[in-house]
LUMLUMRO-494294 format. One record per residue: residue number from 1; x, y, z of N, C-alpha, C in turn; chain. Coordinates in steps of 0.02 Angstrom, whole numbers. Layout:
% LUMLUMRO-494294
atom marmi:NUM npx:X npy:Y npz:Z capx:X capy:Y capz:Z cpx:X cpy:Y cpz:Z drennu:A
...
***
This chain:
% LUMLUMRO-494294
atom marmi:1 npx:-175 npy:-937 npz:863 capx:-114 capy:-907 capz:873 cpx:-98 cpy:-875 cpz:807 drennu:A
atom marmi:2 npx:-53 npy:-814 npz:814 capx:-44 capy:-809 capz:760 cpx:-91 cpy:-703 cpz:739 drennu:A
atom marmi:3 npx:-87 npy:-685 npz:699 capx:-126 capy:-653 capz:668 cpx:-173 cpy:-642 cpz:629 drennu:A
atom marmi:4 npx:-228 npy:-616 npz:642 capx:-280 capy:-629 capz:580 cpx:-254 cpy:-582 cpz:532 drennu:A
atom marmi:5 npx:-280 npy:-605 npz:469 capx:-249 capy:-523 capz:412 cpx:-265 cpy:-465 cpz:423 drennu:A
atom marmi:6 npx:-210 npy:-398 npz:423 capx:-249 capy:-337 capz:419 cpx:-246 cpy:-310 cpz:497 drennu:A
atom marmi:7 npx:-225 npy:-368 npz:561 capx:-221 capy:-346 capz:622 cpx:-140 cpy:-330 cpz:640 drennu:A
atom marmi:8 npx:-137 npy:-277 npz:669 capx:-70 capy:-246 capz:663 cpx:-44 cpy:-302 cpz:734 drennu:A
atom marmi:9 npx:30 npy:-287 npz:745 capx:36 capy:-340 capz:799 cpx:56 cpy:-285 cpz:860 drennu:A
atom marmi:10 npx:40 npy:-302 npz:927 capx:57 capy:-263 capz:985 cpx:122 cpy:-287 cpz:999 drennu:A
atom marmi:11 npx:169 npy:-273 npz:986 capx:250 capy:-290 capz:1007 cpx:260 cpy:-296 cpz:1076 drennu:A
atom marmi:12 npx:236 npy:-238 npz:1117 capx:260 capy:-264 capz:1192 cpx:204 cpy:-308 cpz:1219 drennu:A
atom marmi:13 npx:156 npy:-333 npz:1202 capx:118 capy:-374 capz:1224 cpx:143 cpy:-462 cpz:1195 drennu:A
atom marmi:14 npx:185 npy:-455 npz:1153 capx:219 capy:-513 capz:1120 cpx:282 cpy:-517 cpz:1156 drennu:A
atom marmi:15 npx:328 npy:-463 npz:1175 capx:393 capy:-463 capz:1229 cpx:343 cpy:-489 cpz:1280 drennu:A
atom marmi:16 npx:289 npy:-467 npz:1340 capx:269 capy:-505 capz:1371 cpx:253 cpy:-536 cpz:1387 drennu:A
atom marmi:17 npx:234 npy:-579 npz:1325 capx:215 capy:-651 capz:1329 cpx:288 cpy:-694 cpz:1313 drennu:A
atom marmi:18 npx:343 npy:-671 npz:1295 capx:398 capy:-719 capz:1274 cpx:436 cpy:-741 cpz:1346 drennu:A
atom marmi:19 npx:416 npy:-646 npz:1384 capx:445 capy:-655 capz:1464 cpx:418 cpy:-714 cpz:1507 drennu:A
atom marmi:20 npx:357 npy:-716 npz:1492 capx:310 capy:-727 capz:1537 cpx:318 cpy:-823 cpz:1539 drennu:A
atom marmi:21 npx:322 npy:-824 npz:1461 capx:359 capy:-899 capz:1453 cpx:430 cpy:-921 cpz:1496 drennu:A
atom marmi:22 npx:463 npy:-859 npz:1489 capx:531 capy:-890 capz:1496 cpx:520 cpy:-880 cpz:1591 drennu:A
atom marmi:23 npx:506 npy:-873 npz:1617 capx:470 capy:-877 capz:1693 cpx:459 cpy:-934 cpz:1701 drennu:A
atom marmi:24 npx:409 npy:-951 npz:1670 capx:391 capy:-1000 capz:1677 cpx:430 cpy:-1078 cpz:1657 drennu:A
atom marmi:25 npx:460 npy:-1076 npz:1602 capx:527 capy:-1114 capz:1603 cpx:603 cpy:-1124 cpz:1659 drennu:A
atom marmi:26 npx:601 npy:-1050 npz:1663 capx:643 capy:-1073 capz:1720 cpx:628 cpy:-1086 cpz:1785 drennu:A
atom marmi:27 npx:555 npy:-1097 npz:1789 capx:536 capy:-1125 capz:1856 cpx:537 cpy:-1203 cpz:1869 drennu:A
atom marmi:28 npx:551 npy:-1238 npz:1783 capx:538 capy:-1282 capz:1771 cpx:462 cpy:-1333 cpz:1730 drennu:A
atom marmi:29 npx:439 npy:-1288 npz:1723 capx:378 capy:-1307 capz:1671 cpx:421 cpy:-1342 cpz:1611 drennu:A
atom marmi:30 npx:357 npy:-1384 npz:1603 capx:367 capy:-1414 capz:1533 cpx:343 cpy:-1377 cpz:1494 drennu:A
atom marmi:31 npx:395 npy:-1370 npz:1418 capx:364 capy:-1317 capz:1368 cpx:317 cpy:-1337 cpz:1347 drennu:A
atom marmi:32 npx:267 npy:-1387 npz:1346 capx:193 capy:-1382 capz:1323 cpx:167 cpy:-1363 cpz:1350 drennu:A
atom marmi:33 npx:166 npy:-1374 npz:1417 capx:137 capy:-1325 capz:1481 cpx:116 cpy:-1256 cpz:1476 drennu:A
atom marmi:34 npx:200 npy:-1233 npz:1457 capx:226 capy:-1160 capz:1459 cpx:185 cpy:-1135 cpz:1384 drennu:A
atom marmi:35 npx:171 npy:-1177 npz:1344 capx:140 capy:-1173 capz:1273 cpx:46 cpy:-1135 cpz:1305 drennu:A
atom marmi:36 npx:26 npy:-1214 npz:1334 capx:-35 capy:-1192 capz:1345 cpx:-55 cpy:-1143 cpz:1362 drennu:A
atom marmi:37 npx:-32 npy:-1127 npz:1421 capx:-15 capy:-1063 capz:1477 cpx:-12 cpy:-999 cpz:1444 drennu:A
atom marmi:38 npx:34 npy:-988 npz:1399 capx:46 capy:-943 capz:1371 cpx:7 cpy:-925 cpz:1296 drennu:A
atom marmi:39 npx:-23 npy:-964 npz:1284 capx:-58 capy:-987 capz:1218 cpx:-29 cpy:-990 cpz:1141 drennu:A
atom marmi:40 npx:30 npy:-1003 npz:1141 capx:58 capy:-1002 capz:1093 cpx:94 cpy:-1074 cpz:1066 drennu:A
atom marmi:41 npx:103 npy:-1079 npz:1012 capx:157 capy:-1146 capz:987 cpx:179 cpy:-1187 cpz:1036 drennu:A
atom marmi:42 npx:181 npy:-1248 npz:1036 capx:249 capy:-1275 capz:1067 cpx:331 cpy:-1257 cpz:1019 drennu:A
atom marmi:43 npx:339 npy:-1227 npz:958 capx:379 capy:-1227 capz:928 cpx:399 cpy:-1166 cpz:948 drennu:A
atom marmi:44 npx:352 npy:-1118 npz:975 capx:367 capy:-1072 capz:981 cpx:407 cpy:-1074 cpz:1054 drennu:A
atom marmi:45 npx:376 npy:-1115 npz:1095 capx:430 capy:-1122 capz:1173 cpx:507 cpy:-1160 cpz:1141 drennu:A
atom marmi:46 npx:492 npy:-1178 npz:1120 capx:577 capy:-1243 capz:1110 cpx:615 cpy:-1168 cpz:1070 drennu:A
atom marmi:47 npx:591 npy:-1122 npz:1051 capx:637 capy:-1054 capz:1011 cpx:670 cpy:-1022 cpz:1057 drennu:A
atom marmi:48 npx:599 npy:-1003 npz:1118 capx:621 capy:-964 capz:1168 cpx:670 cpy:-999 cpz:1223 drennu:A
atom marmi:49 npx:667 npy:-1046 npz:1236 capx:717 capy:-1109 capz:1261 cpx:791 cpy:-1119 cpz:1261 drennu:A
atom marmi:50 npx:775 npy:-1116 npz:1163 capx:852 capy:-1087 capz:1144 cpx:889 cpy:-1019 cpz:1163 drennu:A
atom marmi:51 npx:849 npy:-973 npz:1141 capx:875 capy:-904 capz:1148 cpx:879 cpy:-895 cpz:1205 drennu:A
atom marmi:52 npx:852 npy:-923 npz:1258 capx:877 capy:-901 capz:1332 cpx:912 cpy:-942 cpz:1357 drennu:A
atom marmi:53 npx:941 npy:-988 npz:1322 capx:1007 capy:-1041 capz:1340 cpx:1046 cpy:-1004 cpz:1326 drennu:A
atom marmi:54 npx:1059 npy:-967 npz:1245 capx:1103 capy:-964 capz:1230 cpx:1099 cpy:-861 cpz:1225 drennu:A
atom marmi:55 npx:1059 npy:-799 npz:1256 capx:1064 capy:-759 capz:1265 cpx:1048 cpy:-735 cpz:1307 drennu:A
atom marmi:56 npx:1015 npy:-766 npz:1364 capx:961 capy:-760 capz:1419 cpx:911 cpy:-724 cpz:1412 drennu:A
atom marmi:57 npx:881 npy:-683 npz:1461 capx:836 capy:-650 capz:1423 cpx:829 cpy:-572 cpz:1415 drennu:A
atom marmi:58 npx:887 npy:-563 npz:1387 capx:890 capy:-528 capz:1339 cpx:893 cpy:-534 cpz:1263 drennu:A
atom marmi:59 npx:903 npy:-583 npz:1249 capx:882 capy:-626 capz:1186 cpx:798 cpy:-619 cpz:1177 drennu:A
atom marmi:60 npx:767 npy:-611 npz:1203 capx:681 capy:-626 capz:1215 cpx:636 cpy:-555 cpz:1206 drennu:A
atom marmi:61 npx:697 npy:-513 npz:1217 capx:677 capy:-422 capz:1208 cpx:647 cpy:-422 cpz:1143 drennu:A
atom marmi:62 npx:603 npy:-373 npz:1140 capx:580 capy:-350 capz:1064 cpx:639 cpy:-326 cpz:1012 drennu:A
atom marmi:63 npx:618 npy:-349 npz:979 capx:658 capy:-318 capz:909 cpx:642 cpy:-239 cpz:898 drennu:A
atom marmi:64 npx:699 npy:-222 npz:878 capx:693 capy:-141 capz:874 cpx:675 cpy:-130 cpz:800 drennu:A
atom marmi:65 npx:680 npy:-159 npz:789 capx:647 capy:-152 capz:700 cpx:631 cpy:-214 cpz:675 drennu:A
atom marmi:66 npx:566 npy:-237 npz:633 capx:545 capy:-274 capz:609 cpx:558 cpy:-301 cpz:523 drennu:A
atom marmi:67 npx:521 npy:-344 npz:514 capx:544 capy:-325 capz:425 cpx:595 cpy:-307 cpz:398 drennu:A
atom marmi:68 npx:573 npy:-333 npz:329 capx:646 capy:-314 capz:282 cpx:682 cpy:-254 cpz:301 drennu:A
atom marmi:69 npx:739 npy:-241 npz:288 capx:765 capy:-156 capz:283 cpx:739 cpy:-144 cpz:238 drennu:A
atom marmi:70 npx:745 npy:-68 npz:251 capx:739 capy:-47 capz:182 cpx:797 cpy:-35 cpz:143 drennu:A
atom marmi:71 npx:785 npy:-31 npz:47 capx:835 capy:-47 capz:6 cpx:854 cpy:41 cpz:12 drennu:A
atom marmi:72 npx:803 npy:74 npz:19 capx:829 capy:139 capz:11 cpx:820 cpy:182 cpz:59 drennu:A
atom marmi:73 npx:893 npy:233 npz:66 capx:889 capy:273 capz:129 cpx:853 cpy:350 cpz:116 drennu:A
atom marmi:74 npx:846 npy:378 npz:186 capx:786 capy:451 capz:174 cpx:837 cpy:484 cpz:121 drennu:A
atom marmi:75 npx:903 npy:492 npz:96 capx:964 capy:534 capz:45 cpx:928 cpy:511 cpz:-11 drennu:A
atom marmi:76 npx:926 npy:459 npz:-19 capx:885 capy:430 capz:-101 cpx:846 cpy:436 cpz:-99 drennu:A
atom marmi:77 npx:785 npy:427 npz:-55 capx:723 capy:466 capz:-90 cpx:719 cpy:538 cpz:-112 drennu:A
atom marmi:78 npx:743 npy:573 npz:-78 capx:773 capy:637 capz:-74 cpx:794 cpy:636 cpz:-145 drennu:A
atom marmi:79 npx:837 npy:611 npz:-194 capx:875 capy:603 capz:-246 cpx:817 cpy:592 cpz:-293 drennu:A
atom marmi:80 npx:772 npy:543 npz:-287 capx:710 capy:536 capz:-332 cpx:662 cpy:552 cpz:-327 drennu:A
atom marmi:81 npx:647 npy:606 npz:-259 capx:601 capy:648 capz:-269 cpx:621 cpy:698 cpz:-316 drennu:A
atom marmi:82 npx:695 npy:713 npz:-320 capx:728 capy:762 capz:-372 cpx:703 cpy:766 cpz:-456 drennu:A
atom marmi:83 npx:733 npy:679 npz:-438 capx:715 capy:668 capz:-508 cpx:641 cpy:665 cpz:-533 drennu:A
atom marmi:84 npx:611 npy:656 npz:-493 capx:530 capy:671 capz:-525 cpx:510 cpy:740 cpz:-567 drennu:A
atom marmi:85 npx:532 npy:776 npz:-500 capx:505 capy:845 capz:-502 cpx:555 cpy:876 cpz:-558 drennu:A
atom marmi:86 npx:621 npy:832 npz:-597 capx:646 capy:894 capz:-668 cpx:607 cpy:849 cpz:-717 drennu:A
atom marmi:87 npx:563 npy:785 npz:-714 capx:510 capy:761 capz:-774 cpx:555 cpy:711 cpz:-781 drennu:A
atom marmi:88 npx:522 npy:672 npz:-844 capx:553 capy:591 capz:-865 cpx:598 cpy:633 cpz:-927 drennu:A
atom marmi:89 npx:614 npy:696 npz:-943 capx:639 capy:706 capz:-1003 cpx:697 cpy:709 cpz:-998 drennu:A
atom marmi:90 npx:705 npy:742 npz:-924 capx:797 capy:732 capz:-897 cpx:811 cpy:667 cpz:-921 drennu:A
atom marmi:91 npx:790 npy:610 npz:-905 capx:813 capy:545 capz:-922 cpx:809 cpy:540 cpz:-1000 drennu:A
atom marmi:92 npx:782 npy:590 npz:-1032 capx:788 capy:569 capz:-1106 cpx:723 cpy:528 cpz:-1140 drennu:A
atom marmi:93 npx:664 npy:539 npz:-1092 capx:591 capy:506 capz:-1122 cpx:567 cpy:573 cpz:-1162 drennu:A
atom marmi:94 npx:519 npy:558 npz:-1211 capx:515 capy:600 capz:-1267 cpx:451 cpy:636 cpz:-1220 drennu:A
atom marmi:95 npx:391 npy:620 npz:-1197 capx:341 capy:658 capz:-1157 cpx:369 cpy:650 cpz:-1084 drennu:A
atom marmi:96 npx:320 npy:689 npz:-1057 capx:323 capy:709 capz:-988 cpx:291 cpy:676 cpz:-943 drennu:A
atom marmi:97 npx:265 npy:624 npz:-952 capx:217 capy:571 capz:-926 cpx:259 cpy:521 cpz:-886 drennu:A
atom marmi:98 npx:262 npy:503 npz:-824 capx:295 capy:450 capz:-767 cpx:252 cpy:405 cpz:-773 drennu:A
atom marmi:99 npx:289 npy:346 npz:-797 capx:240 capy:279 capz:-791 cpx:300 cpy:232 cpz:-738 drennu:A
atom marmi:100 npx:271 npy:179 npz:-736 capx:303 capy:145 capz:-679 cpx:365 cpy:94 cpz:-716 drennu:A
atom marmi:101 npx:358 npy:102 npz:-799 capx:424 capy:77 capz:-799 cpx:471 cpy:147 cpz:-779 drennu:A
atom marmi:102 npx:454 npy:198 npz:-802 capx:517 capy:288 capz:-799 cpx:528 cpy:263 cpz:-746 drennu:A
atom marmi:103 npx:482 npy:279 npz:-699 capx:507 capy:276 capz:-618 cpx:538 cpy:228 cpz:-600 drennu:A
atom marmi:104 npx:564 npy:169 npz:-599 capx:592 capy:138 capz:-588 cpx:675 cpy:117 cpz:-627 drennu:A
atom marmi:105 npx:677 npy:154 npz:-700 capx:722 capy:183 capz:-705 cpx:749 cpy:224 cpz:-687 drennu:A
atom marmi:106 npx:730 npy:277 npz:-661 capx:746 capy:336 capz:-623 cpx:789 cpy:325 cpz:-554 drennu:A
atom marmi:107 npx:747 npy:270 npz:-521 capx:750 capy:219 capz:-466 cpx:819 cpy:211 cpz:-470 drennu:A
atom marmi:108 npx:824 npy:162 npz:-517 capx:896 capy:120 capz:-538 cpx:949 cpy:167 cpz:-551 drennu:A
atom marmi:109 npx:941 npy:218 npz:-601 capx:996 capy:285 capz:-632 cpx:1004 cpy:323 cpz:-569 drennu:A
atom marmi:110 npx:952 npy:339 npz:-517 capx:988 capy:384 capz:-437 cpx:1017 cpy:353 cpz:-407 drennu:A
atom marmi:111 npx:995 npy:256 npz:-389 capx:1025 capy:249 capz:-318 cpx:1057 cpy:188 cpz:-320 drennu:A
atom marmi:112 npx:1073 npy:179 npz:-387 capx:1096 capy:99 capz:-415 cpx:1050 cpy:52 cpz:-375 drennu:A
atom marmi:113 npx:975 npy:45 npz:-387 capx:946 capy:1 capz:-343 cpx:881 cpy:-26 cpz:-376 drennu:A
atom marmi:114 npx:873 npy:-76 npz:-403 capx:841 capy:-103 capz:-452 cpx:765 cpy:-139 cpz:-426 drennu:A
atom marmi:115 npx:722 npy:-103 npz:-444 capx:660 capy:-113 capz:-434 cpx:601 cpy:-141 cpz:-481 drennu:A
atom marmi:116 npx:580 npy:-188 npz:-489 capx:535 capy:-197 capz:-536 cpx:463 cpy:-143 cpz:-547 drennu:A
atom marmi:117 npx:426 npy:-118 npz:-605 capx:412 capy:-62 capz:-620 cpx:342 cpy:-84 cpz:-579 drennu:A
atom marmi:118 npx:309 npy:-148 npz:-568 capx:265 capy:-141 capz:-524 cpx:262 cpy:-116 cpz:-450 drennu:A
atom marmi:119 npx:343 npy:-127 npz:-423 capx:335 capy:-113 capz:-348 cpx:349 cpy:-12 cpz:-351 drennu:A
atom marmi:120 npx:374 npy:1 npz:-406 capx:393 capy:71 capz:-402 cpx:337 cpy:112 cpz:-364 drennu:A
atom marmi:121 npx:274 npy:105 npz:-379 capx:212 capy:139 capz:-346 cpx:211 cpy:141 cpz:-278 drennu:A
atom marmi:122 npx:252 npy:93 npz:-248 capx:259 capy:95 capz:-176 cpx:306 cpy:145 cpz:-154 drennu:A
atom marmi:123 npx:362 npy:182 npz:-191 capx:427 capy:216 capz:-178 cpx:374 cpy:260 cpz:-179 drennu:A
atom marmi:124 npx:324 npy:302 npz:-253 capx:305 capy:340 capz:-242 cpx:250 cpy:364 cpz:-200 drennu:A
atom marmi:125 npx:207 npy:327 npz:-182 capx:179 capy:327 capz:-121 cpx:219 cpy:332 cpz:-62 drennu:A
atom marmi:126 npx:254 npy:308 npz:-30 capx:303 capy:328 capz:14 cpx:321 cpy:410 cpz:-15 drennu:A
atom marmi:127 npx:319 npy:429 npz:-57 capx:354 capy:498 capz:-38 cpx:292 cpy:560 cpz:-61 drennu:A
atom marmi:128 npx:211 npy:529 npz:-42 capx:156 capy:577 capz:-60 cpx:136 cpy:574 cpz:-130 drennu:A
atom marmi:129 npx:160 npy:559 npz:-158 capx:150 capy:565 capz:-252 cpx:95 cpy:501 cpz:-261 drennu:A
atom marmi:130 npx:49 npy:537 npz:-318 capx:-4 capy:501 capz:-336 cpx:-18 cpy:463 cpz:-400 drennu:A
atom marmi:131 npx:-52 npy:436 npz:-417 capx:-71 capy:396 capz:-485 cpx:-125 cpy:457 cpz:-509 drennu:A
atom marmi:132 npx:-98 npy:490 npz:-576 capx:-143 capy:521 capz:-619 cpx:-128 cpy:505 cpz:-694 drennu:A
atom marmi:133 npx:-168 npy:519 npz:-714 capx:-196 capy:479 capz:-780 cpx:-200 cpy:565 cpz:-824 drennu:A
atom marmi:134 npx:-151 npy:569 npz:-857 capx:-154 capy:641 capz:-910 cpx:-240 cpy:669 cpz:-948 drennu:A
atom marmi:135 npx:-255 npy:703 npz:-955 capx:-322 capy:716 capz:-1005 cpx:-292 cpy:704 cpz:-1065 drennu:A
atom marmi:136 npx:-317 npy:655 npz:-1114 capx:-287 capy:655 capz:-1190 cpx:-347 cpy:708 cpz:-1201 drennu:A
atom marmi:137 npx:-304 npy:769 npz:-1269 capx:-369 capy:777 capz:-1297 cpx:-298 cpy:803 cpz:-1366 drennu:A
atom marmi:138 npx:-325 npy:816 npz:-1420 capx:-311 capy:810 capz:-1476 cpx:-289 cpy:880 cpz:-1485 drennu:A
atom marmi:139 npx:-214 npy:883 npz:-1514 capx:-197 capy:958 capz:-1532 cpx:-228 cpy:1027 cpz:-1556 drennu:A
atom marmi:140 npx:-263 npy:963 npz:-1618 capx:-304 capy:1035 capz:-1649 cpx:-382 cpy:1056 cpz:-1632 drennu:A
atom marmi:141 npx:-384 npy:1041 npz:-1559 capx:-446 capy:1068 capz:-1530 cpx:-471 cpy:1133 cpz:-1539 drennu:A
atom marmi:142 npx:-523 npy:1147 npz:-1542 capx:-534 capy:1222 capz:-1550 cpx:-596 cpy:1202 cpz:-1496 drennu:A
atom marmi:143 npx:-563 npy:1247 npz:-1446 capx:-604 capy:1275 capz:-1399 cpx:-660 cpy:1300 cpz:-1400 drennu:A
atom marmi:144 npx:-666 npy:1366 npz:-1444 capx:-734 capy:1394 capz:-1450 cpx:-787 cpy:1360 cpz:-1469 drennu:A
atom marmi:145 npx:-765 npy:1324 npz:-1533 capx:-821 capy:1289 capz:-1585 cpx:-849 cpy:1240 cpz:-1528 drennu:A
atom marmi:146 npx:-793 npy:1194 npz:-1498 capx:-850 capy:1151 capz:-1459 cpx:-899 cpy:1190 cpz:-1403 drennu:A
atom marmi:147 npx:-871 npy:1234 npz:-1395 capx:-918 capy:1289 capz:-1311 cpx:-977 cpy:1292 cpz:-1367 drennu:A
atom marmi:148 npx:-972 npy:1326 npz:-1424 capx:-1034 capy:1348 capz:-1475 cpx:-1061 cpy:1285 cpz:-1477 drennu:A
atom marmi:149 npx:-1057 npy:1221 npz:-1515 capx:-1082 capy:1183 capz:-1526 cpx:-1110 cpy:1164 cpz:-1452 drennu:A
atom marmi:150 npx:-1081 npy:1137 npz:-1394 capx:-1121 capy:1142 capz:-1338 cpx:-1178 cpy:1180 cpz:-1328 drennu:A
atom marmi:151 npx:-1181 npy:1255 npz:-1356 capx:-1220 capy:1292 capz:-1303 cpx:-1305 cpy:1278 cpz:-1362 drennu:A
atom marmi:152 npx:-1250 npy:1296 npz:-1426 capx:-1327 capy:1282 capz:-1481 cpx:-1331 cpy:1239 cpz:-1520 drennu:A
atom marmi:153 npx:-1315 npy:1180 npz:-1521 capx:-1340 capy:1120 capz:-1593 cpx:-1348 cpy:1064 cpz:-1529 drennu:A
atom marmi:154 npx:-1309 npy:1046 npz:-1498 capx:-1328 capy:1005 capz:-1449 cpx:-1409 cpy:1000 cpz:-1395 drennu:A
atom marmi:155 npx:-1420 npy:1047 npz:-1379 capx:-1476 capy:1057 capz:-1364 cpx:-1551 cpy:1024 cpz:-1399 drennu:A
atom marmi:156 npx:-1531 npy:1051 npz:-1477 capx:-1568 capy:1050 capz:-1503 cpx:-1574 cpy:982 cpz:-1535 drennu:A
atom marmi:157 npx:-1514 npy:922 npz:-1551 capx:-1528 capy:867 capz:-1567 cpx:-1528 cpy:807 cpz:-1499 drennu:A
atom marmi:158 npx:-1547 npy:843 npz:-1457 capx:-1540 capy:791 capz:-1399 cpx:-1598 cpy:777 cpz:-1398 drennu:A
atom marmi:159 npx:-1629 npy:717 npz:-1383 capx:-1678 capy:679 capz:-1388 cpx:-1726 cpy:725 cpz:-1313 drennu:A
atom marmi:160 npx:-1795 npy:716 npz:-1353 capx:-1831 capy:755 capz:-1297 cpx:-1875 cpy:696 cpz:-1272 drennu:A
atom marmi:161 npx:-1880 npy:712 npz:-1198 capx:-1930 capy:659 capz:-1174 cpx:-2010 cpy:648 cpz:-1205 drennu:A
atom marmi:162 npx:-2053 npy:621 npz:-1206 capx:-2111 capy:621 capz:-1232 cpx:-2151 cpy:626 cpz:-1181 drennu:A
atom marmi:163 npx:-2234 npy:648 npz:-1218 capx:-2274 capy:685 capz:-1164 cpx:-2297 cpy:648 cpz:-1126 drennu:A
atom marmi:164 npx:-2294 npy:632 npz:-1060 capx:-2323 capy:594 capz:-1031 cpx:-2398 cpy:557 cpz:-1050 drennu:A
atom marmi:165 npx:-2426 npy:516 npz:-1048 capx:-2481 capy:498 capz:-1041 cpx:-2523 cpy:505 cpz:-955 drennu:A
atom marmi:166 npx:-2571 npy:476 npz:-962 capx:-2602 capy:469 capz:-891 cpx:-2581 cpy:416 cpz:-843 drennu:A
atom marmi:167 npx:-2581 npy:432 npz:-788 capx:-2566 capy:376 capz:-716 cpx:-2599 cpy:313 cpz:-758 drennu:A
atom marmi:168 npx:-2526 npy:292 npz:-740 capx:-2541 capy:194 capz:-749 cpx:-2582 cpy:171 cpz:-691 drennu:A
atom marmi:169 npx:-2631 npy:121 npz:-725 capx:-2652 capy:96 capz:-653 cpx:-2604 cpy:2 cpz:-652 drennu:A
atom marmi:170 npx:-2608 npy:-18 npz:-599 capx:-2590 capy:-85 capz:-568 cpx:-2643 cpy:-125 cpz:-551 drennu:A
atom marmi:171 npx:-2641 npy:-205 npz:-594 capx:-2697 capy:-240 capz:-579 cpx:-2668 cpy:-274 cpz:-498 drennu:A
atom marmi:172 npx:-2603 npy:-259 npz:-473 capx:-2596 capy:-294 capz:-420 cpx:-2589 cpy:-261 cpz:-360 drennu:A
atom marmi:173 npx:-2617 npy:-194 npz:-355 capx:-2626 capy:-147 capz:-300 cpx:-2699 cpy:-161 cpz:-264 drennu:A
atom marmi:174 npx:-2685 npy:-168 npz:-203 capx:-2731 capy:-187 capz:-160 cpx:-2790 cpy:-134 cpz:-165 drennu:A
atom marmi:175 npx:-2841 npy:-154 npz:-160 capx:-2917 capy:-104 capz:-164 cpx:-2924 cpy:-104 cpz:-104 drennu:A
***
């Protein structure tokens, strides 16, 4: 009983099995019975037991939404997709680089809603945005010199293979 990890759950196949219990309870089954039958808990009949004492069965209907709420509505993401897209400098960070503490300041400064900087990756995933990693490369690059150095000194100190010799033979190859 139960879920394996990773398997999503069929909701109306779980309303039909809660029905299918409560049938069977009010025919008079014993909830272990109604347990076996149905293949689920006995803890799970003595729940449904209650709720159809005390809502009938409409109490037993699927839930229209599962899980936590969410902390933030489609207006706030909306608000911190904003804030992404004017950079971390609006907020007063010296580079332009979003790390997951910014974002979750950002988080907190749009929607008064306080997120620790590990779960932030989830806001931005929810709204398409990806994990990239900047190219460091050093101000005073000069472009050309490395293309030159690529095209002619490199070549030339790169290790060259050596001349082959002749076919190895194998003392453990079958004759």
């Amino acid at each position: 009983m139960g879920n394996p990890a990773g398997v999503r759950r069929d909701f109306q196949k779980l309303e039909d099995r809660r029905l299918q219990g409560a049938g069977l309870l009010r025919r008079g089954v014993h909830p272990a019975e109604v347990a076996r039958q149905v293949g689920v808990h006995r803890q799970s009949v003595s729940r449904w037991e209650r709720q159809l004492q005390q809502g009938g069965v409409r109490a037993l209907k699927k839930a229209s939404h599962v899980g936590r709420r969410a902390r933030l509505c489609p207006e706030d993401l909306q608000r911190i997709e904003r804030g992404l897209k004017c950079g971390p400098q609006a907020l007063g960070y010296e580079t332009s680089l979003w790390t997951s503490w910014r974002v979750a300041h950002l988080i907190e400064q749009e929607c008064r809603v306080k997120y620790h900087p590990s779960q932030a990756w989830r806001i931005l995933r929810q709204l398409g945005w990806s994990c990239q990693r900047p190219v460091g490369r050093a101000l005073e690059r000069d472009e050309d010199k490395i293309r030159r150095w690529k095209q002619e000194r490199w070549p030339e100190s790169k290790k060259k293979p050596r001349k082959k010799a002749g076919p190895s033979f194998s003392s453990t190859k079958a004759d």
